[in-house]
C-alpha positions as CSV (number, residue, x, y, z in Angstrom):
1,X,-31.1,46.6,-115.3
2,X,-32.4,45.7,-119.0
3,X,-30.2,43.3,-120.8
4,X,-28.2,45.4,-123.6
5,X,-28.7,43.1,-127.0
6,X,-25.2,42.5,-128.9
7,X,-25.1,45.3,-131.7
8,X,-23.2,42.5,-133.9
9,X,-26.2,40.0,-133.3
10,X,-27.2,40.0,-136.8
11,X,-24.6,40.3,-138.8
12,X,-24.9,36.8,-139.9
13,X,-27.6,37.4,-142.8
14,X,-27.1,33.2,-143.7
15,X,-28.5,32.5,-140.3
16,X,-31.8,33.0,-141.6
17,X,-33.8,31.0,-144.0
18,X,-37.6,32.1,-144.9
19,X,-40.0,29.4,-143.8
20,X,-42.1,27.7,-146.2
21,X,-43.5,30.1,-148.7
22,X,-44.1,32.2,-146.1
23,X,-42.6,36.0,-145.7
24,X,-41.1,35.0,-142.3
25,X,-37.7,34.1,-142.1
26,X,-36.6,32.0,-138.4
27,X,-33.0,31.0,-137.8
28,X,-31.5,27.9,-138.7
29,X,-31.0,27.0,-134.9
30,X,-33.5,28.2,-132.5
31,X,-34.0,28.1,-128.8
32,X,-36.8,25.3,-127.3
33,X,-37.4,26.2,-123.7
34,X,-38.3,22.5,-122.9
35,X,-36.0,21.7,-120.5
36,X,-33.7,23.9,-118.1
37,X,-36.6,26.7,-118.1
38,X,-39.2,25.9,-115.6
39,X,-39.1,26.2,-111.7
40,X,-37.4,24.0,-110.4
41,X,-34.3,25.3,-112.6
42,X,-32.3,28.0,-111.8
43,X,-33.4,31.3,-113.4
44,X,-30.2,32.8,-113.4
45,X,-28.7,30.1,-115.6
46,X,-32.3,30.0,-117.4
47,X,-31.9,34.4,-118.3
48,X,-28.6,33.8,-119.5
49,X,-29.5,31.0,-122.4
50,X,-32.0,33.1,-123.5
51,X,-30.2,36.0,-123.6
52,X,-27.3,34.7,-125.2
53,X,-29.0,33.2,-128.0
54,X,-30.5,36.3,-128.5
55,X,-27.1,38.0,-128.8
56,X,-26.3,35.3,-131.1
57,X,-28.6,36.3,-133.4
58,X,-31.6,33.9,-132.3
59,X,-34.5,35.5,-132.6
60,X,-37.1,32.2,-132.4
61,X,-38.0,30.8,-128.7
62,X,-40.2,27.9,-128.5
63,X,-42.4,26.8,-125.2
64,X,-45.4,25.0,-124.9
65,X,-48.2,25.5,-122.3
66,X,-46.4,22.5,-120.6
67,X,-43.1,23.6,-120.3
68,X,-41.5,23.2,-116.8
69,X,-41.3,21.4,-114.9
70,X,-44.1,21.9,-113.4
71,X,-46.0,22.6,-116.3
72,X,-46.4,26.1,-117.5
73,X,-43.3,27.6,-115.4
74,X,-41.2,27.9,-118.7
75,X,-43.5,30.4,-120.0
76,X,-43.8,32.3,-117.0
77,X,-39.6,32.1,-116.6
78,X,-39.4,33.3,-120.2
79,X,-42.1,36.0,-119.7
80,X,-39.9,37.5,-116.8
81,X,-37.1,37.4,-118.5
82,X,-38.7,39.1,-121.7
83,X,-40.1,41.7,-119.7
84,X,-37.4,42.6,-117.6
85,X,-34.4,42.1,-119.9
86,X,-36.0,42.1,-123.4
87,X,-39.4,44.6,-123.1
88,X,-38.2,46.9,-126.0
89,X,-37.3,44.0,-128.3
90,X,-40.2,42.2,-128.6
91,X,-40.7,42.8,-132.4
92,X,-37.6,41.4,-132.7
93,X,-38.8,38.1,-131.3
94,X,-40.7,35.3,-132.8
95,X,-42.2,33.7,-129.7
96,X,-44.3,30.0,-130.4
97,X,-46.4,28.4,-128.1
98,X,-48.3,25.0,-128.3
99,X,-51.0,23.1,-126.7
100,X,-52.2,19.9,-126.9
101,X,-50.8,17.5,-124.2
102,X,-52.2,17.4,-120.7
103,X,-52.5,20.7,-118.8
104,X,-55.3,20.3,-116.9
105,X,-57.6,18.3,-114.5
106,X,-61.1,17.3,-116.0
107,X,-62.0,16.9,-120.0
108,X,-61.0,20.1,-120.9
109,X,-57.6,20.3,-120.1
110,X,-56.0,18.2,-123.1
111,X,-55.8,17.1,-126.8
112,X,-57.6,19.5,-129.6
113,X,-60.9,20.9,-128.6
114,X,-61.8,24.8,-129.6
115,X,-62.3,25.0,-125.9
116,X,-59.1,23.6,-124.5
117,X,-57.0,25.0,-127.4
118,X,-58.3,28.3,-126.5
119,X,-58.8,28.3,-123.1
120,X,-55.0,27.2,-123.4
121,X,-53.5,30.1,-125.3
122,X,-54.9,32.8,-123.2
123,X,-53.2,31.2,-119.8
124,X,-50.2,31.0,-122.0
125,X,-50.6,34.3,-122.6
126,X,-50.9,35.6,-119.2
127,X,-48.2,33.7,-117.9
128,X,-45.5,35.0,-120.6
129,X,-47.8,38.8,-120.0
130,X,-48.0,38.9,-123.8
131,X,-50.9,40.6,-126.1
132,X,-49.8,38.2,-129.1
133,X,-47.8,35.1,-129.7
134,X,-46.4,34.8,-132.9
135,X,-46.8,31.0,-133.8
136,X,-49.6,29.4,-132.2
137,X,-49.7,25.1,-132.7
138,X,-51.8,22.5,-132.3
139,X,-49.6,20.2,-130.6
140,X,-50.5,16.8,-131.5
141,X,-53.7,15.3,-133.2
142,X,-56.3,14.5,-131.6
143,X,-57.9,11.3,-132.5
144,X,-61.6,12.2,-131.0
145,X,-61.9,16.0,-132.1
146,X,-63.0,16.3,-135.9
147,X,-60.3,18.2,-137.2
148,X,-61.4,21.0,-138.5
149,X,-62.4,21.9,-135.0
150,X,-58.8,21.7,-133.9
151,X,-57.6,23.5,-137.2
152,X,-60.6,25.9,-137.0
153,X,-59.6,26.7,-133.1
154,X,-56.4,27.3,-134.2
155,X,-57.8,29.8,-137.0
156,X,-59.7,32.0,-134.3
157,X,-56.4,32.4,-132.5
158,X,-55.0,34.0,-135.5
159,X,-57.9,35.8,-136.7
160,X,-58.7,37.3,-133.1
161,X,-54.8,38.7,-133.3
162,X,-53.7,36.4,-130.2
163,X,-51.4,34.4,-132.8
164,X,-49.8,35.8,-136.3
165,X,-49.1,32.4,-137.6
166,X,-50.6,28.8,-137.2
167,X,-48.6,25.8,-136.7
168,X,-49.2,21.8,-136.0
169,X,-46.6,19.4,-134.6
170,X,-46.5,15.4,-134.6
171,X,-49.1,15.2,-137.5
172,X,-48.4,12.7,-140.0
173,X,-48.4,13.0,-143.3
174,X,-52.3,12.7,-144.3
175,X,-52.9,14.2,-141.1
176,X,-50.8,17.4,-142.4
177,X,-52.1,17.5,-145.6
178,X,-55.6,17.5,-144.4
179,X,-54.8,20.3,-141.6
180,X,-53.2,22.3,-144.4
181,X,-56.2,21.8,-146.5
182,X,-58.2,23.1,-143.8
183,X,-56.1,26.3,-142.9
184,X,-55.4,27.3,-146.3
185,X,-59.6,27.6,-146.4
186,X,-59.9,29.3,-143.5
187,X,-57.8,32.1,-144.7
188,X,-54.7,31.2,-142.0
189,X,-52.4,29.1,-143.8
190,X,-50.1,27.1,-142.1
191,X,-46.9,28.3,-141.4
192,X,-44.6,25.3,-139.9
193,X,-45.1,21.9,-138.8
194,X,-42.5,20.7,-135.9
195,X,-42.1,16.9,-135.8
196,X,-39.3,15.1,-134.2
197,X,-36.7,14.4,-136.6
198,X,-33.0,13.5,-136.4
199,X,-30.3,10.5,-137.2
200,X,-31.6,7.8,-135.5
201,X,-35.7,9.1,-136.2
202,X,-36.3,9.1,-140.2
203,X,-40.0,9.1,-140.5
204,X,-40.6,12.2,-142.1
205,X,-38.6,10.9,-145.0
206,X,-41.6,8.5,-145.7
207,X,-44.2,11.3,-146.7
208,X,-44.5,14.7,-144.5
209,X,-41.2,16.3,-146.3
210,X,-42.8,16.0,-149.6
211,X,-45.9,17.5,-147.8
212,X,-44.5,20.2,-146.3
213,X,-42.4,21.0,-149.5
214,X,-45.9,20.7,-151.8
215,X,-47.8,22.7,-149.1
216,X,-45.4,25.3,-149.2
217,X,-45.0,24.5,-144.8
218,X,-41.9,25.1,-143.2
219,X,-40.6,22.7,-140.7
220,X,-38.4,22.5,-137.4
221,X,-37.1,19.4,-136.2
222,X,-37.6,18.9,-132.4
223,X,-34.8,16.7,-130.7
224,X,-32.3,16.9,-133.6
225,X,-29.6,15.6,-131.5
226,X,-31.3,12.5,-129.8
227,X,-31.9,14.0,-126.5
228,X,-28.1,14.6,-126.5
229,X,-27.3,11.0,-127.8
230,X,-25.7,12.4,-130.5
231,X,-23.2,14.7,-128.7
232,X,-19.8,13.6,-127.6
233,X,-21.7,13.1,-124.1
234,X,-22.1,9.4,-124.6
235,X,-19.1,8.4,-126.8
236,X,-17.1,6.9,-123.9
237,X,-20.4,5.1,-122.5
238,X,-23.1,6.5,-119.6
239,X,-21.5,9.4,-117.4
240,X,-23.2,9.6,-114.5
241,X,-24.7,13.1,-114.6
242,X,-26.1,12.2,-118.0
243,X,-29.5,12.8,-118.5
244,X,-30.4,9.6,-119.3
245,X,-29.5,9.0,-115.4
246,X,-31.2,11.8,-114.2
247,X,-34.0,11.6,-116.1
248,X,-34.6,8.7,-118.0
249,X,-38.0,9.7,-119.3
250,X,-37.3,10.1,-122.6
251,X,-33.4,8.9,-123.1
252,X,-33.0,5.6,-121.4
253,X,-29.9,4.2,-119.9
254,X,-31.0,0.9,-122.1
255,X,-30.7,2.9,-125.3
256,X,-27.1,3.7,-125.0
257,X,-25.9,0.2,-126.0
258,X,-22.9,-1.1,-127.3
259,X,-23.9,-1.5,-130.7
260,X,-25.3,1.9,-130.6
261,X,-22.0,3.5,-129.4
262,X,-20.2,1.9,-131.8
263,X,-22.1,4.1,-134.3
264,X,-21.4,7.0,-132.6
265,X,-18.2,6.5,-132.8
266,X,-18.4,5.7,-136.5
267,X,-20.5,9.1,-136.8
268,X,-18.1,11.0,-134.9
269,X,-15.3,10.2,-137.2
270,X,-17.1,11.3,-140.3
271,X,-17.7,14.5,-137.9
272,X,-14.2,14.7,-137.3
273,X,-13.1,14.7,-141.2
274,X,-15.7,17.7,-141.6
275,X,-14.3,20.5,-138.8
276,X,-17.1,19.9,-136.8
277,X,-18.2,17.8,-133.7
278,X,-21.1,14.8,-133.6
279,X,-23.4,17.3,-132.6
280,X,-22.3,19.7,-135.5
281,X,-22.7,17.3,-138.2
282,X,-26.1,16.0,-136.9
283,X,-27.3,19.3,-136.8
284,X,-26.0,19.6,-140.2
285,X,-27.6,16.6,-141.7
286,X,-31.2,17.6,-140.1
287,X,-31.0,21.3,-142.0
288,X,-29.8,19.3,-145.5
289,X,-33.4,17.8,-145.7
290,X,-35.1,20.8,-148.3
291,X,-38.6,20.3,-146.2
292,X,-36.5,21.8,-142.8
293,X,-36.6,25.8,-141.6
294,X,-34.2,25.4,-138.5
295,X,-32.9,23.0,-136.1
296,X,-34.5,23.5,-132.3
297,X,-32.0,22.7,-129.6
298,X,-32.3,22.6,-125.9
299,X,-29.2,23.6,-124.0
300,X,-28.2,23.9,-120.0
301,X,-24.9,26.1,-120.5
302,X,-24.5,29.0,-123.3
303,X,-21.2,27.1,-124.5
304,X,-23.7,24.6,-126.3
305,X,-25.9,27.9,-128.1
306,X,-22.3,28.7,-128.9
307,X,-21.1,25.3,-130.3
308,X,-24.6,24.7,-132.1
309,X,-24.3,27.8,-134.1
310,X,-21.2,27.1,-135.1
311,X,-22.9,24.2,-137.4
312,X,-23.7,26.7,-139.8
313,X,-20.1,27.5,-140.9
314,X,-20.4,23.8,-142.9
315,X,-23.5,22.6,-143.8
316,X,-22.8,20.8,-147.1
317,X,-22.5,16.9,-147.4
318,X,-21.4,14.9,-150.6
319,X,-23.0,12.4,-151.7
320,X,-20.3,9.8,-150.4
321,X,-20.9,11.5,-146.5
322,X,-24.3,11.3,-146.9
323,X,-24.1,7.7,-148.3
324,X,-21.8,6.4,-145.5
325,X,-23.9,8.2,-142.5
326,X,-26.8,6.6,-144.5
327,X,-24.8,2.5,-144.0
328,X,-23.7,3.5,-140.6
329,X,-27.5,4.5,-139.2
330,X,-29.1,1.9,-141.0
331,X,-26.9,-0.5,-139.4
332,X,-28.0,0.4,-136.4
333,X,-31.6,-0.2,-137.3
């Protein structure tokens, strides 16, 4: 039986901020399927994130073409749930996929040729059993590929109506700059850069937000909470179910140091003072910066959509939070 959307999902018009100097607006949080969507998840826990956020008001869901794991599960779990839960809503849904990282055996299966980028978007495509996605990026740079090949790949996807907007994601400031150059000539300007970006990860400070901001290029920070370092998950050391346990790819056990709790803890009390949680006011702080759209969280359990969105109802800092967040972090540099 077809999911029945909230009817009070968006009455929350201050959810939504337009991206860049675009005409599309995308909500302040929105939903990354990196993690918790792909096979070897359970799809019953998986249909009822997605469709939670969606009755939350959440209209953006991000996946890349190596989403899982094993890679490219989390579009096909999010193209089952579309089509049996969400098939008349689809216009209601902005839908992004990526591709650049490894897909693929042989040469053609990663970085930022026309014929992997391609070749990429229409598997993506038949996986989620879509006509169109609506943001179609160029996932990271490719150091080999000239770059108007990558940009102009990513062009033809939007020209050939298999992608309304173009995107890039981990391109540095130049890099950006150029890409946007590119686009803007093409006649498919860019929409939104996505580069990681959160407390303890400044680097678009140095450059790419005053990019994105001239460029008139909306962005979403990926991992705005750390990998869930900045969360009360950590505050009383490494739990054992943490993810940093479990999977210690990209949060490692020898991050979570005592130094490094100790600013947690210092964060968390500033958090405290302002109503919300650590994760709250982290999620806060990534939305102050002018150059950022929304906020893309993961989540395992719909409390944490829930909780997340609740970061909206206080998003403004003075200038004495933001200068003591500012002492705390760089003390832990």
């Amino acid at each position: 039986m077809a999911h029945s959307p909230a009817p009070t999902r968006y009455d929350n018009p201050d959810l939504y901020r337009r991206c860049g100097r675009s005409g599309l607006k995308l909500p302040a949080i929105s939903l990354g399927l990196w993690h918790n969507f792909g096979a070897e998840h359970d799809y019953a826990n998986s249909r009822a994130l997605v469709l939670r956020a969606f009755d939350l008001g959440i209209t953006h869901f991000d996946l890349a073409n190596n989403y899982g794991p094993p890679p490219g599960t989390a579009e096909e779990t999010f193209g089952k749930i579309l089509h049996t839960d969400l098939a008349g809503y689809r216009d209601e849904l902005i839908i992004s996929t990526k591709a650049g990282y490894t897909m693929w055996d042989g040469p053609y299966g990663d970085w930022g040729s026309r014929k992997y980028l391609l070749s990429s978007l229409d598997q993506s495509l038949r996986r989620m059993r879509l006509e169109y996605v609506d943001i179609f990026y160029s996932h990271r740079p490719d150091p080999h590929t000239p770059l108007d090949e990558t940009m102009g790949a990513v062009a033809h996807a939007v020209k050939s109506g298999k992608a309304l907007y173009a995107g890039i994601s981990n391109y540095n400031a130049e890099q950006t700059a150029r890409a946007a150059k590119l686009l803007r000539e093409l006649g498919t300007p860019c929409l939104i850069h996505q580069p990681k970006y959160h407390l303890f990860d400044r680097w678009i400070e140095n450059g790419l937000s005053q990019v994105l901001l001239d460029e008139g290029v909306g962005g979403i920070a990926f991992c705005p909470l750390a990998q869930g370092l900045l969360t009360n998950r950590y505050l009383d050391g490494l739990p054992p179910d943490a993810r940093a346990v479990r999977d210690p790819r990209f949060l490692k056990p020898g991050h979570i140091t005592p130094a490094k709790l100790a600013v947690l803890r210092a964060l968390e009390t500033i958090a405290r003072r302002r109503g919300q949680s650590l994760a709250q006011m982290s999620l806060a702080w990534v939305l102050h910066n002018p150059a950022i759209t929304s906020a893309l969280i993961g989540a395992s359990k719909t409390r944490q959509i829930e909780e997340n969105l609740e970061t909206l109802e206080n998003l403004k800092f003075s200038a004495a939070e933001l200068a003591e967040i500012d002492r705390i972090v760089d003390g832990a540099a």
